[in-house]
Phi, psi and omega in degrees: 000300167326303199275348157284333140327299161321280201299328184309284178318313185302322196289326177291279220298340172288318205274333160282007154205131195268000153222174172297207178271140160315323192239103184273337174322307190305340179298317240263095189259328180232150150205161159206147189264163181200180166270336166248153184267127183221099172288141213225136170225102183258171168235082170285336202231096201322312180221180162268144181249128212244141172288331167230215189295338193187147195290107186289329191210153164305069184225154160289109191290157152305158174258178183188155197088038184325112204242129192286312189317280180337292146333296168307339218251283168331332197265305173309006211213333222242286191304304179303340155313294188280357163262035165252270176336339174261007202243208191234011196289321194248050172338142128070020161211146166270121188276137179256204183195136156218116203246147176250138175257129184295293175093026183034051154210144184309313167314315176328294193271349139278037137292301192294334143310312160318303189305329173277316216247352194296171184273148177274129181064012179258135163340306212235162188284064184225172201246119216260138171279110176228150167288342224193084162266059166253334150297339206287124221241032180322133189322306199266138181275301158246199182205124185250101203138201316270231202247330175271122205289351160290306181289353180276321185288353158258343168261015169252347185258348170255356158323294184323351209269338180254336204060065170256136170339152146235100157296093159256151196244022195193304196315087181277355192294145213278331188310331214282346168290034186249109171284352183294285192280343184230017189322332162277351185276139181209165200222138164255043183202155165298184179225162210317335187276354173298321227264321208265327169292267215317314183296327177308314205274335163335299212291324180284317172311332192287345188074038165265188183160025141228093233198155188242173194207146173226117162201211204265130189296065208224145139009250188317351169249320197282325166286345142304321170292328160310301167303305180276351170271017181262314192299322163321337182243000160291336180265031181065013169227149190264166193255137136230033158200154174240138185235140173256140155247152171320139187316287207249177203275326191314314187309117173292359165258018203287320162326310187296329188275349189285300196278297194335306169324291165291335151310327169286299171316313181278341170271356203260357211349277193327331204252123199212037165217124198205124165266141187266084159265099185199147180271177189314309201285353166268319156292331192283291180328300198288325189271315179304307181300313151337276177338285209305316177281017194038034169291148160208132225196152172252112180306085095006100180265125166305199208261335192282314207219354184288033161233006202272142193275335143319301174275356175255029165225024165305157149302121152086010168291031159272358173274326187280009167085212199253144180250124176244086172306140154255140191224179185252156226277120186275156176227231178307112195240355186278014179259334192288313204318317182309290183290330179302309167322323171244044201270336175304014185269328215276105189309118175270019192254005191220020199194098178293272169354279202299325169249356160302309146340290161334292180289320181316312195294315191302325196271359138226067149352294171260014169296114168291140208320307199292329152267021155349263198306316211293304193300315153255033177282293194292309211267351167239064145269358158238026135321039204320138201305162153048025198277144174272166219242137151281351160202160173256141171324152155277346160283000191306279219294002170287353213219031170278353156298301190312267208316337177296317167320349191226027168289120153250090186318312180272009151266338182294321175318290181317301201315300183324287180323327200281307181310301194260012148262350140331288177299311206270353170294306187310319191291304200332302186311300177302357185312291188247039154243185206241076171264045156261339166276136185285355185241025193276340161214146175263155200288344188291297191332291162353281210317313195314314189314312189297269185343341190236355188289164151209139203233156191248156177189096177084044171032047194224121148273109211220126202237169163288156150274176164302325154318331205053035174290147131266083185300082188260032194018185203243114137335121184244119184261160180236130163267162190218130168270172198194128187007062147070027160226145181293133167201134213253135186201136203264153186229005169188156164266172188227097171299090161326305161332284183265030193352074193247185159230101180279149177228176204225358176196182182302283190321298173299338178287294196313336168293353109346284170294330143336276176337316200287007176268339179295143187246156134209083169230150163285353164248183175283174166279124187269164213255171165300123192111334167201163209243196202249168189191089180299152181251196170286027185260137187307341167245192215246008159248037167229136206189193176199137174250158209213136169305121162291156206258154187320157175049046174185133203214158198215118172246012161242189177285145155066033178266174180239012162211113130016115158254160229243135166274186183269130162321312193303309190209067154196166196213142167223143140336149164302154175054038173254115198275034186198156154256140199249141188268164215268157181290132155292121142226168171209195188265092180312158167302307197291000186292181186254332171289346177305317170297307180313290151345303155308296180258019124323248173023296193271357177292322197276340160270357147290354184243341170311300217271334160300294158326309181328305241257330188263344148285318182312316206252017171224030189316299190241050169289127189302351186280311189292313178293345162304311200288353184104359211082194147297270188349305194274339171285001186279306177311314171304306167325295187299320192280332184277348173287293221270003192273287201305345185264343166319318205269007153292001175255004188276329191263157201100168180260112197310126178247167171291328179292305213288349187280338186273310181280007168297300185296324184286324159301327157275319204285305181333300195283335190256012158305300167287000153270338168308297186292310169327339209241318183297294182289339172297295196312316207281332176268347163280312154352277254253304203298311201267353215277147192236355160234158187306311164268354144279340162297305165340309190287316176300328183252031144253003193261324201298079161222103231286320196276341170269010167296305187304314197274353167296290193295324160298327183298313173299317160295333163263026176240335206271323184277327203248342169296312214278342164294334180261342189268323186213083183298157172258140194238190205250147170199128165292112147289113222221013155275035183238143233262344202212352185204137168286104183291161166241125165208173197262109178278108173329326160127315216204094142351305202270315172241032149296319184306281175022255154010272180286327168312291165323311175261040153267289170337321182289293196311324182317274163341275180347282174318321154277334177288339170272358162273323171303337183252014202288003176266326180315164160337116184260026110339315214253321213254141189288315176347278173329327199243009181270306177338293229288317169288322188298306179260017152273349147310290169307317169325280155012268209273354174265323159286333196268347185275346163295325150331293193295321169315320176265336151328164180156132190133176164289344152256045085036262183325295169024268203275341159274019143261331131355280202284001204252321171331290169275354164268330179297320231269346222226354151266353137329280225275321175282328173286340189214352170291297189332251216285011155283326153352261168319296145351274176306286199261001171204071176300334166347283180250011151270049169252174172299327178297329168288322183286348193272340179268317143014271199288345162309287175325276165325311206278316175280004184260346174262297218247023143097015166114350188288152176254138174260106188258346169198152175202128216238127171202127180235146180234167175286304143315308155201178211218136180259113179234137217211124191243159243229110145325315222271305179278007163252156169282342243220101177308111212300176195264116183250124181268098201237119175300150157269352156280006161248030206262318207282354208271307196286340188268310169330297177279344160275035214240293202269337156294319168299241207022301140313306192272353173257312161236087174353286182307335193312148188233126173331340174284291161335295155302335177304289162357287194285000000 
């Protein structure tokens, strides 16, 4: 279809003029002849000057609008030529030039093209219709231009028809690397997707992400705008508004679109960022406008225009805020700078442009520089293009410094490159032709050669890509103003590869990092501590931020989810930008119930080791020998010392030994004090007992040390499987929401119950059997206060185990020392305070005499009131003899086993009973 377009176009222009042009020279704007030819397509001239709205018949309207930046750009092409022709790369052959002014318009530069496509050496100026150029000899070899990319893409698709080189030195648009559609175009610059990556990542460093984008309705604004809202949103940020202005200046609404634009910009408040794709004469429009409304706004300039010396010499253009440019990477400048100096050397009789300058300059002679440019800007737009002067100023070659001013360097570059990548193909080519004959290659060859050269240029290697691009990056400039004139000054470079931003000192990062002070956003920033919470708006940079919830945190700006901390060991707060890692505890020497607890522990081991001591020193006192002796109360003693030294192993930072030796050291010790406690109840049972055959029974079950090593025995088998099958260990409890428990995990639930089962079942036993004696003398007798203790134990251990169940913390241990604690002190206390009493405080009646009458007492009180006048008890050991209180003043001398005494106060109970009343009923004495 393109190429059906094409050919059309060719045939109306041919068919639309039955001769060429008369004159074609007039067409022409710069040659120099050579044996090869190489064409240039520049905008020397802003527009076409149209007599009414649009054009009655097909001719070439005049241009108007002397652009100096443009002009510079012919001259750079001029001058890189004759420094090929002057050098040694091309011996004995010459490059010529023939240049066009586009006049930034598409019908131009395809005229100019025709003209590039015409036959070499034919009469008449026209273009031959063939299936098969490849033979096809054309005037122009290659083509250097042009600059706008709406005007390369129409003049490359008809290029294509020969396959002649297209050298551009500006032209980005990113479609022209589709080698499909554009196969000869090849470029010395990168292309718009480079330029729209750098600015997205600009825009992301800067933290904006809401920005407005402005450009032309054209090839080259729709495909930029397009490219950059894709890199945009990859990098998170949104547009918000897109404004097109008309392509070219002729269009007479292009004004209408302007304040519309700006009207959009004043309405946007948020939006404090605005990207530039617009060429100069547009930027010039806009800024001018600027001014009168006081926007201030930070600009992103593209490649067309963030170096041009037309806008940074608007009046007061320091009002419209900062412009941060991308430009193409400038080099050596001092051979052009050379020839701008010596440009009156340079013949103007083949070189319009160069003298339409000339008569501009001359006609304001006394405009100082800085309004200059404006001035012939604005005067040859009423101007017919190249109309002549009758005299030129004798100051024109005075004021050749003004052009280095409108100098652009990283375009100047391109052009250079574009040239001299031409010269070193053509030498390639020419290596084995005669290329002083002008027919010596057809232009595809060229192209093949050119794709693959590689040249050096400002001791730089520089090669096409498969695209045909030269990805030389970019320069990222800040304009700045300095004693009150605007001057662009780069403050980074951009490495396409790595996409990166190199800066080259302190000062320019800092010029970077400045910029982040500027907000553009469509929301407020949400802070460290909290995340976006989208609204109904389509985009995904207008949002409301909401506090991260416990255990989950944003340690930067803008973020859009929360992270979840690690639950095992870090914890965060609402709002919170950090994860705080959780405290190890457990219950320290240093808590203070941790304190208490100890000494509760060592009080209770100070009354151990006091009992020791004031039974040792009443050994043989009847309170102490009721007791079973030294021996079985030393045994009581040690279980109740190693019960109060256990619970030190409940406090501390839990290890596997103390976790193992805690349970085992209690369960043990207080096993063995149970059974010990256990053979007392069961022999005051067996002493006291009134019937004949439990008494039988008693005194075959009584046998004291191996019930204590049985039942301790069971308990250190029961305790030594659980040590070996599930032992208990150190385990972090890490379900509490802010802190790590260190606590000891029991192994095994069943045999912990265990454990505690048995020496309830023990305590169980005790308790009924210290209840059948709980009547006896109560000097003497344990009963009463071993109950009594069996059930401050039980109590104990029936609360804690729903306590324990429910428990969770570091006190935790606590609370099962707490109960080991109040089950030791109350079966301490029941067992050895009475008669530590009885001891201390009523020496009385812990003599033998006190004891005998006791059992005087007793014994008549089971046999109803009988007076006892003598009573004879032989034992095997020893024998009790007992005399009539009543006829002595004084209690006879009692020969007393202490294992029979409780045996003997039994029996002598149960014979008075007998021999005394019949009737009297066995339930009763049982009773008594």
């Amino acid at each position: 279809m393109a190429l059906l377009i094409i050919l059309i176009t060719f045939f109306v222009i041919i068919l639309a003029t039955s001769q060429p042009c008369q004159t074609p020279d007039d067409f022409v704007a710069a040659t120099s002849p050579g044996h090869i030819i190489i064409g240039g397509l520049f905008a020397i001239h802003e527009k076409m000057l149209y007599s009414e709205d649009y054009p009655r018949r097909p001719q070439i309207q005049k241009c108007v609008g002397f652009e100096i930046s443009n002009f510079l750009q012919t001259l750079a092409m001029i001058h890189s030529i004759e420094m090929i022709n002057n050098s040694t790369l091309l011996p004995g052959i010459k490059l010529g030039y023939e240049i066009y002014d586009t006049c930034t318009e598409v019908t131009v530069a395809m005229a100019a093209a025709l003209r590039f496509l015409s036959k070499f050496n034919c009469s008449r100026e026209i273009v031959e219709f063939k299936c098969d150029y490849s033979s096809y000899m054309p005037r122009v070899k290659a083509v250097i231009g042009a600059g706008y990319s709406e005007i390369t893409m129409a003049v490359s698709r008809m290029l294509s028809l020969q396959l002649m080189p297209q050298v551009s030195y500006e032209s980005t648009a990113e479609i022209l690397s589709d080698k499909i559609r554009f196969p000869s175009f090849l470029r010395t610059v990168p292309s718009d997707f480079y330029q729209t990556k750098a600015m997205a990542n600009l825009i992301q460093k800067s933290e904006w992400n809401w920005i407005g984008i402005i450009t032309t309705d054209d090839d080259y604004g729709r495909l930029a705008l397009d490219t950059f809202a894709i890199q945009a949103a990859a990098n998170n940020v949104c547009i918000a508004f897109k404004e097109v202005l008309p392509a070219f200046l002729s269009d007479s609404t292009i004004e209408v679109k302007i304040n519309h634009t700006l009207e959009k910009i004043i309405a946007e408040a948020h939006v404090n960022v605005i990207v530039v794709f617009l060429r100069q004469f547009h930027v010039f429009s806009l800024f001018s406008k600027a001014i009168e409304k006081n926007i201030n706004k930070i600009w992103i300039a593209s490649d067309n225009w963030s170096t041009a010396t037309k806008i940074t010499t608007i009046t007061d253009v320091t009002k419209v805020g900062k412009v941060v440019g991308f430009t193409f990477r400038r080099g050596n400048m001092s051979s052009f700078h050379s020839f701008l100096q010596n440009l009156n050397m340079l013949p103007s009789d083949n070189n319009k442009p160069l003298h339409e300058y000339a008569m501009l300059l001359s006609a304001f002679a006394n405009v100082k520089d800085s309004d200059l440019s404006q001035c012939i800007f604005n005067h040859s737009q009423e101007t017919s293009a190249y109309k002549a002067h009758e005299t030129i100023g004798k100051n024109f070659f005075m004021r050749n410094e003004f052009l280095w001013d409108y100098t652009e360097p990283g375009l100047i570059r391109s052009i250079q490159l574009a040239v001299f990548a031409l010269g070193y193909a053509i030498r390639d080519l020419c290596q084995a032709r005669d290329c002083q004959n002008s027919n010596a290659f057809q232009p595809w060859e060229l192209l093949d050669v050119l794709k693959n050269v590689t040249f050096t240029n400002g001791g730089n290697s520089f090669h096409f890509d498969a695209h045909g691009d030269l990805n030389t990056g970019y320069d990222v400039v800040l304009w700045k103003e300095i004693n009150g004139h605007m001057t662009i000054t780069k403050i980074a470079e951009y490495d396409l590869q790595k996409d990166v931003f190199i800066t080259t000192d302190q000062e320019t990062t800092n010029e970077l990092r400045n910029l982040k002070q500027i907000q553009s956003k469509c929301s407020k920033e949400c802070s460290p501590g909290q995340m976006k919470k989208s609204t109904r708006s389509q985009h995904i940079c207008c949002y409301e931020c909401v506090n991260c919830p416990e255990n989950h945190y944003s340690n930067q700006t803008d973020m859009d989810h929360c992270l979840l901390c690690n639950n095992e060991t870090h914890w965060a707060p609402v709002r919170s930008s950090t994860c705080f890692a959780k405290e190890v505890e457990y219950l320290s020497w240093n808590d203070s119930l941790a304190i208490l607890l100890l000494v509760l522990s060592l009080l209770g081991i100070m009354f151990v080791l006091v009992i020791g001591i004031i039974f040792t020193r009443n050994l043989n006192t009847p309170v102490v020998k009721s007791s079973g002796g030294l021996m079985v109360c030393y045994v009581i003693l040690l279980g109740h010392f190693l019960n109060f030294a256990s619970t030190g192993f409940f406090i501390g930072e839990p290890q596997d030994f103390t976790c193992k030796t805690r349970q085992t050291l209690f369960g043990v010790s207080f096993t063995l004090c149970v059974s010990c406690i256990l053979m007392k109840s069961l022999k005051i049972l067996l002493a006291f007992s009134l019937d004949p055959k439990l008494q039988n029974f008693l005194k075959c079950l009584y046998k004291p040390i191996p019930i204590i090593f049985t039942c301790t025995g069971i308990q250190v088998v029961i305790c030594t499987l659980w040590l070996i099958f599930a032992a208990p260990a150190v385990e972090e409890n890490v379900s509490l929401p802010r802190v790590i428990i260190l606590e000891c995990e029991e192994g095994s639930i069943l045999a912990f119950g265990i454990m505690l089962g048995y020496i309830a079942i023990l305590a169980f036993i005790c308790f009924i059997f210290a209840f059948k004696g709980r009547k006896l003398p109560e000097n003497y007798n344990e009963a009463k206060f071993i109950t009594f203790g069996m059930l401050i134990y039980f109590i104990a251990w029936i609360t804690f185990i729903p306590i324990y169940a429910t428990t969770f913390g570091k006190y935790l241990p606590a609370v099962e020392i707490i109960v080991i604690l109040i089950s030791n002190y109350g079966i301490l206390c029941c067992t050895f305070i009475p008669k530590c009493y009885v001891i201390l405080c009523k020496q009385e009646t812990n003599t033998k005499s006190a004891f005998l009458e006791m059992i005087y007492s007793y014994s008549s009180h089971c046999a109803g009131g009988l007076i006892m006048s003598h009573v004879s008890l032989d034992a095997t050991n020893s024998n009790i003899t007992m005399t009539n209180p009543s006829s002595s003043g004084k209690p006879a001398a009692w020969q007393i086993s202490k294992d029979l005494q409780a045996q003997a106060l039994a029996r002598i109970c149960r014979e008075n009973s007998t021999n005394i009343s019949k009737g009297l009923s066995r339930k009763r004495v049982s009773s008594i």
